[in-house]
C-alpha positions in Angstrom: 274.5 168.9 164.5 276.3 171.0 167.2 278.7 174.0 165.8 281.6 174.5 168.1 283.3 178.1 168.3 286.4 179.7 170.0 286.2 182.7 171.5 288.9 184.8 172.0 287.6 186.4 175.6 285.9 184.3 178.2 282.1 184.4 177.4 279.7 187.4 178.8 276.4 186.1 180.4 273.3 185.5 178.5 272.1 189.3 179.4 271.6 192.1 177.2 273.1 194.3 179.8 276.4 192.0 180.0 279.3 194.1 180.1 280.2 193.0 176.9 278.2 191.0 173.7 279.2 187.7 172.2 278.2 186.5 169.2 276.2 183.8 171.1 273.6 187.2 171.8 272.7 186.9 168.3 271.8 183.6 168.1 269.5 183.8 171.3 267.7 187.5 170.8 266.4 189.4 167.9 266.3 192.9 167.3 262.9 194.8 165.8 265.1 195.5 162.1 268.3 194.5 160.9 271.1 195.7 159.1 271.3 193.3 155.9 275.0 193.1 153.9 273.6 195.9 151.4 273.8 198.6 154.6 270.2 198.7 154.6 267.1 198.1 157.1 265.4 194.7 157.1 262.4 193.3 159.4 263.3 191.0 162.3 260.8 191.5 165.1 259.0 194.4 163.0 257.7 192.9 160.0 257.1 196.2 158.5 257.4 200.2 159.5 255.9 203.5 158.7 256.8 207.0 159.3 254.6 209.8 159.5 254.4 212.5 156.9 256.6 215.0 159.5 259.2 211.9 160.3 258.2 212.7 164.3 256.2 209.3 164.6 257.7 205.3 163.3 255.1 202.6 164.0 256.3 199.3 163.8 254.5 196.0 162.6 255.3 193.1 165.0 255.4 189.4 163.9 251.8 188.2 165.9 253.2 184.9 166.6 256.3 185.7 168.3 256.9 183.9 171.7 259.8 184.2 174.1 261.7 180.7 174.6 259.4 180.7 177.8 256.7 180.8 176.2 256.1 184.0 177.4 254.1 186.0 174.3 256.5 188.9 172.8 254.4 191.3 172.1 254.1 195.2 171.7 254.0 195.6 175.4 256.8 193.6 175.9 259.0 195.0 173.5 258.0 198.8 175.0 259.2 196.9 178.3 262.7 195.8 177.4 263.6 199.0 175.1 262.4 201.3 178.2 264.9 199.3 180.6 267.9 199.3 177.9 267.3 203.3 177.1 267.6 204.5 180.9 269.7 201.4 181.7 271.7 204.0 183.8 271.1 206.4 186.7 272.2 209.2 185.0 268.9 209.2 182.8 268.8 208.4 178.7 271.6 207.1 176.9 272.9 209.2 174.7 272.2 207.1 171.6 268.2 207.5 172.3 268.0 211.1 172.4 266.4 211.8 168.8 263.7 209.2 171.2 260.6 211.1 172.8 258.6 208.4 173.2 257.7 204.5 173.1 254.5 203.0 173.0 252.5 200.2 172.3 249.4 200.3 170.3 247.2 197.4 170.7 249.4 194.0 170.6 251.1 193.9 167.4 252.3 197.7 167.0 254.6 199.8 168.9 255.2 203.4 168.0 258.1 205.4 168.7 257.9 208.9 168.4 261.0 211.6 167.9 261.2 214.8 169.1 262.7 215.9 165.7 263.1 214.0 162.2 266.0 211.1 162.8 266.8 209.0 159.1 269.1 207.1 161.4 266.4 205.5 163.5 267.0 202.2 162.6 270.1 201.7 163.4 269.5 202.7 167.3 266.7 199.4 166.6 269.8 197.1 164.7 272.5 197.7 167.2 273.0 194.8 169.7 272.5 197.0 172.4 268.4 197.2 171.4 268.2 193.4 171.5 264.7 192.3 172.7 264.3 190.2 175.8 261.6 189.3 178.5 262.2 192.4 180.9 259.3 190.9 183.0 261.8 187.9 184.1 264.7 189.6 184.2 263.5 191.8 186.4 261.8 189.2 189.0 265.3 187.4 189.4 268.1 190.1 187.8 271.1 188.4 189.1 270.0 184.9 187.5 269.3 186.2 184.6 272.0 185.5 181.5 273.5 183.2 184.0 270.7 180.1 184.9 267.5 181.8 182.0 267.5 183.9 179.6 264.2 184.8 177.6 265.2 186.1 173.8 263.0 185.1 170.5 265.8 184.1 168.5 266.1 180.4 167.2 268.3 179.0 170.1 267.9 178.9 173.6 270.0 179.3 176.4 271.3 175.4 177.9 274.4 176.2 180.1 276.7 179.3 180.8 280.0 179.5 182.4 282.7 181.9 181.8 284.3 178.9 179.7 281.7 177.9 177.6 278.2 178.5 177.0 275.7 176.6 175.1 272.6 177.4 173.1 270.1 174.4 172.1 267.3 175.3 169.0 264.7 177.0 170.9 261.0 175.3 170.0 259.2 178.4 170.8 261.0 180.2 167.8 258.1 180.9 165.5 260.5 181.6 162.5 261.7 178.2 160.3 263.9 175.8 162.5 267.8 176.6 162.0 269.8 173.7 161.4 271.9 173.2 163.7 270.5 171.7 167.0 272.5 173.2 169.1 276.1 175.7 169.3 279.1 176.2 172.1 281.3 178.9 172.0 284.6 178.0 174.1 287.1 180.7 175.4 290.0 179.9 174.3 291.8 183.2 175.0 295.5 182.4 173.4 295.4 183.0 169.4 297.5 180.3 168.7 295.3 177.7 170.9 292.1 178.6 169.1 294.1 177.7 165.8 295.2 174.5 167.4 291.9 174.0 168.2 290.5 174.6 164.9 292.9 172.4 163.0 292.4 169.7 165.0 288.6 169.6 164.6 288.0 170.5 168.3 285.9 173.7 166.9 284.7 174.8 163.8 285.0 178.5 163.4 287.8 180.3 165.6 287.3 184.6 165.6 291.0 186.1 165.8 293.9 183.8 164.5 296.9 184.5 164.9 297.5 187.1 162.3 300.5 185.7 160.7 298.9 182.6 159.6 296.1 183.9 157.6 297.6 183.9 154.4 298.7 180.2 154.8 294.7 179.0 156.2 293.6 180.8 152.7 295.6 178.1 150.9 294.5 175.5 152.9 291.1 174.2 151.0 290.0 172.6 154.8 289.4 176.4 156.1 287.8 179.3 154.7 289.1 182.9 156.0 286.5 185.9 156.0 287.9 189.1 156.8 287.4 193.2 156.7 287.7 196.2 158.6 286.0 195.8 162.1 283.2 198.5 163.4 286.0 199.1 165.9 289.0 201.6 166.7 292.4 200.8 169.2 292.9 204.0 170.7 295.0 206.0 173.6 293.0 208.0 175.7 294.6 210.8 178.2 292.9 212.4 181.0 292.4 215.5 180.9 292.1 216.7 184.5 296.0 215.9 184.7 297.1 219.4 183.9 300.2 218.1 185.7 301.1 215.8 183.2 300.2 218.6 180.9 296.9 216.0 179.2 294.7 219.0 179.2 297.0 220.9 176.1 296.7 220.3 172.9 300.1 220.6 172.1 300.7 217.3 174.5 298.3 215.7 172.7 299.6 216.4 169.2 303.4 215.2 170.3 302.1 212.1 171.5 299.9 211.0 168.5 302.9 212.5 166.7 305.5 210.2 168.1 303.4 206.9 167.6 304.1 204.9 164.6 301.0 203.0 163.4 302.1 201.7 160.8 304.5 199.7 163.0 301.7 198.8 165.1 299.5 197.5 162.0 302.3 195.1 161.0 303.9 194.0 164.3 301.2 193.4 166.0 298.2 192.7 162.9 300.3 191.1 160.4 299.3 194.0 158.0 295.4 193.0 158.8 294.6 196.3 160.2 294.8 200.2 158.9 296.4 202.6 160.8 294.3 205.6 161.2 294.6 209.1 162.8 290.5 209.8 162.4 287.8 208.3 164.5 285.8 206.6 162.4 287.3 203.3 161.0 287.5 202.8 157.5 284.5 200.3 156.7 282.2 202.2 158.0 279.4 204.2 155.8 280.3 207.5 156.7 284.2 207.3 157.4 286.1 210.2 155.3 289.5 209.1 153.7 290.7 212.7 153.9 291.0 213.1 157.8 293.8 210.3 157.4 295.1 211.8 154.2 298.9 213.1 154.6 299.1 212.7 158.1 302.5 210.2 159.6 304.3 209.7 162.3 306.9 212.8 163.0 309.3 212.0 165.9 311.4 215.4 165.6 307.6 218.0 165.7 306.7 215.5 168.6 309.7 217.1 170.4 309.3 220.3 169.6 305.4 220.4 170.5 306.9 218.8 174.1 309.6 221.4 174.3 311.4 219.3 176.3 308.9 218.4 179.0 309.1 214.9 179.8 306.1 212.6 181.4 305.7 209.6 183.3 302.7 207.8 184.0 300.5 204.8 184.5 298.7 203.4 181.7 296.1 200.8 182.0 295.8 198.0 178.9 293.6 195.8 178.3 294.7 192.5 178.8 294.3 190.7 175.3 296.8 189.5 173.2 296.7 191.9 170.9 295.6 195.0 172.8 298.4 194.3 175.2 301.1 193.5 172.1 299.8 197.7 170.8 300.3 198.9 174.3 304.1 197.3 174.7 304.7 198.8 171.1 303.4 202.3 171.9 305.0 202.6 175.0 308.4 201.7 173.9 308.0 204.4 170.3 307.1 206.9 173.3 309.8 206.0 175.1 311.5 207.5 172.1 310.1 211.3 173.1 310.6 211.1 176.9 306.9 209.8 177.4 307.1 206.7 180.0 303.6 204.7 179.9 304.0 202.1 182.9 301.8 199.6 181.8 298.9 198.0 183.6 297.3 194.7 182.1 293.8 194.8 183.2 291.1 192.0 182.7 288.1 192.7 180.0 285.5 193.8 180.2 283.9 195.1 183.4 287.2 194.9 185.9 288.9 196.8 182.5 286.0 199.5 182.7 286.1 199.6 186.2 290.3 200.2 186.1 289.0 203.1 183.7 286.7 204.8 185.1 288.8 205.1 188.9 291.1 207.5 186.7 294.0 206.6 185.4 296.2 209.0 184.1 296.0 207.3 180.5 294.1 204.1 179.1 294.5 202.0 175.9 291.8 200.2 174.4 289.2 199.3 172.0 286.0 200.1 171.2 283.7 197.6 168.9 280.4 199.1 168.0 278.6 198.8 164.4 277.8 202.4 164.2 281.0 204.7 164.9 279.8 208.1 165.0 277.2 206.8 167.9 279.8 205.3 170.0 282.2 208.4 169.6 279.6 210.4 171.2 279.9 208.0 174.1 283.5 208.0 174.5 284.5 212.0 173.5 281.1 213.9 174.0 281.3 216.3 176.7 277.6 214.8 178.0 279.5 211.6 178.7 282.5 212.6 180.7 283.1 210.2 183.1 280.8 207.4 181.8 282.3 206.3 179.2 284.6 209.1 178.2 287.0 208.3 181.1 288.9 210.7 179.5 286.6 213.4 180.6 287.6 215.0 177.2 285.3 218.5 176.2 285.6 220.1 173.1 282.5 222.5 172.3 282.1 222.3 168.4 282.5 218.5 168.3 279.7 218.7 170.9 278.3 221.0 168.3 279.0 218.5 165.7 277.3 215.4 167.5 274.0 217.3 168.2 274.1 217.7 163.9 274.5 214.0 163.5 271.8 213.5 165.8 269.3 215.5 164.1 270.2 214.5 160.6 266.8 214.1 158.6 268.2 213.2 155.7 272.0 211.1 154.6 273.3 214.0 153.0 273.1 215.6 156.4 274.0 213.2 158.4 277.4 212.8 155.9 277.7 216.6 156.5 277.7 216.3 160.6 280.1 212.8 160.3 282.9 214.9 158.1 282.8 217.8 160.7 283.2 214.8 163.3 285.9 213.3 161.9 287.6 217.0 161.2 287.5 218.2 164.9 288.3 215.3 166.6 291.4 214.3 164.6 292.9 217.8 164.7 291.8 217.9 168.5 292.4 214.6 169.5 289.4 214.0 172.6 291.5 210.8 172.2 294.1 209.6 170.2 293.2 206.4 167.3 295.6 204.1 166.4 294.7 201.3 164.4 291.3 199.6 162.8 292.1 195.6 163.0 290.6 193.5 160.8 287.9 191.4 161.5 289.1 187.4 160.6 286.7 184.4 160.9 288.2 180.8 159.8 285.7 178.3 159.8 286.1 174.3 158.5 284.4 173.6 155.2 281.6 171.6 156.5 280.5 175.0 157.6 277.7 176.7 155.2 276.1 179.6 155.5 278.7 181.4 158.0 278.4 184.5 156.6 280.1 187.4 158.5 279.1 190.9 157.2 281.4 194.7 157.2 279.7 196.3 160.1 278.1 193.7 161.9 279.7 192.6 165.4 279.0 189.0 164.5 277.1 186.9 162.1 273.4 185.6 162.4 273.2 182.0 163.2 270.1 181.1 161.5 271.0 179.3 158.4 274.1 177.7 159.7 274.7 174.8 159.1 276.9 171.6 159.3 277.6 169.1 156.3 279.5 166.1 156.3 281.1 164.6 153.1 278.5 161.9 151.2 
């Protein structure tokens, strides 16, 4: 049985230091824990974790049998290997997510230890996200430019076959030491054009498309071929100014405000979404654990305080867009209700991912985009944290007591603090706007009926491919 999937970019190498993730990482790399549908950490690598009575030390259990699709063994040494390259995967020394991180180390074979230089409750989810996913950093390392292209080395159940930017394939891996998945093998295919993956999907070319065209979800719910899954995506569409262009008058508040001011979301979340999206003027998109209803309570688009906050100043400039269908479709919208104020954005259509990073961070006066990450408050830190100016807050957006409120999230022993730090997040940043958020999509999978156990979760990038699985009418 071979699932077929449409992707809506054109597929990312086999690497976990791709410039972007595909679902097809998933299904060929395991992480030490997961994050199951109830929000909660469950074993993957780690089959079960301790934490010492001061919370400074987590030692982690490893399955003993686990084997890379080499053959290679995965063990507490080579799991220390690949989270060492992925936490100073940069010159610029240790991401920022790994800074609660002192230390990692194996003990023996079967345990690794990471040790904290204060209490972190949110541990686990720096160990869940797909940027922790566990590889052989051995053979990566011996042949770098190869690697996610020709081999790639994961423990999860499939294997890489073939990769080009078109399509990519993953066969059942027979080193996987967990119970055989179904399927024998899976293809994703980029098939960039909303309405092509559809075509594809009715026709029986594919099975599951991610990202239909929006206004054709309500009629593939009626259709008892198809099953629709959909919810808020771990993401946020966004307009990001650079500050350094005092010229343009990006480093003022007031700017800002007139500009989130004049943008009507709303318009955005039914023109371009259908309705299948939120418009939102906080951070963190709704969906996520520690997102705060009252940061978007109130708030609406006010053409005639836009105006008066520009006081008659009026500002031309490039913006670059992503170039995907609906990313672009937000940017013509928000450049025409700008239009509106005597803000001209002269759009720039940019390929994802890295060439759109790379358009970013040269400095462009503004950029519109979005971010996808399963936990938002971390990835905030990345794109509005003073520490990150530059890479990846292109922005190069500083704002003290958000800085203030990040370091609080990041030394949150306990939820009720951490739900303190995330309101005060969400607070200072929507009021003053490091970057400006526009819209959460939703998140829509359509997959035939012969598909079982397809189950997409709120918060999760993409679903786990291990019980999947193909059944044909008797």
């Amino acid at each position: 049985m071979i699932l077929r999937e449409a992707f809506d970019y054109e597929i990312s190498a086999l690497s976990p230091t791709s410039a972007h993730i595909d679902p097809s990482h998933v299904a060929a790399y395991e992480t030490l824990v997961t994050k199951g549908a109830d929000g909660w950490t469950h074993p993957k690598l780690a089959e079960s974790w301790t934490v010492s009575d001061d919370g400074l030390e987590w030692r982690f259990s490893l399955r003993r049998r686990a084997r890379f699709h080499s053959g290679a063994p995965c063990d507490a040494a080579a799991v220390v290997a690949a989270l060492e390259h992925l936490r100073f995967l940069f010159p610029l020394g240790q991401l920022w997510y790994w800074d609660p991180v002192d230390s990692i180390r194996a003990e023996g074979e079967d345990a690794l230890v990471i040790g904290l230089h204060y209490p972190y409750a949110r541990l686990p989810s720096l160990l869940w996200g797909t940027h922790s996913t566990i590889y052989n950093e051995a053979l990566r390392a011996a042949d770098p430019d190869s690697f996610g292209e020709t081999v790639a080395d994961g423990t999860g159940p499939f294997q890489l076959e073939s990769w080009a930017a078109t399509r990519l394939r993953l066969k059942r891996s027979e080193c996987h030491d967990g119970p055989a998945p179904p399927l024998d093998a899976i293809e994703w295919i980029a098939i960039l054009d909303p309405s092509e993956r559809l075509a594809a999907l009715e026709s029986g070319r594919v099975h599951v498309v991610h990202s239909p065209p929006m206004d054709e979800i309500d009629r593939l719910r009626g259709d008892e071929r198809f099953r629709v899954v959909e919810h808020p995506q771990p993401s946020s569409l966004y307009l990001a100014l650079d500050w350094r262009r005092a010229d343009l008058g990006f480093d003022h508040i007031d700017v800002r405000r007139a500009i989130a001011l004049a943008i009507d979301r709303e318009a955005i979340v039914q023109e371009v979404f259908d309705g299948h999206g939120t418009a939102t003027w906080g951070p963190v998109p709704p969906g996520d654990e520690f997102y705060e209803p009252l940061v978007d309570h109130g708030r609406r688009r006010d053409v005639e305080r836009a105006l008066q906050l520009l006081g008659g100043r009026t500002i031309n400039c490039e913006c670059v867009v992503q170039d995907d269908a609906f990313i672009a479709h937000a940017g013509r919208l928000v450049a025409s209700q700008l239009a509106a104020v005597g803000v001209q954005l002269q759009l720039r259509l940019v390929k994802p991912f890295a060439p759109f990073y790379e358009a970013c961070a040269a400095g462009p006066p503004a950029f519109l985009s979005k971010w996808l990450w399963p936990d938002a408050v971390d990835a905030l830190i990345g794109f509005t944290s003073t520490r990150c100016r530059g890479f990846p807050n292109w922005q190069h957006a500083s704002i003290p007591a958000l800085d203030a409120a990040f370091e609080a999230w990041l030394r949150g022993a306990t939820r009720s603090e951490l739900h303190k730090a995330a309101r005060r997040v969400q607070a200072i940043a929507a009021e003053e706007l490091p970057s400006i958020p526009l819209v959460t999509p939703n998140d829509v999978w359509v997959h035939a009926s012969p598909v079982h156990g397809f189950e997409p979760h709120p918060g999760d990038l993409y679903p786990l491919y291990d019980s999947v699985s193909l059944r044909t009418a008797a």
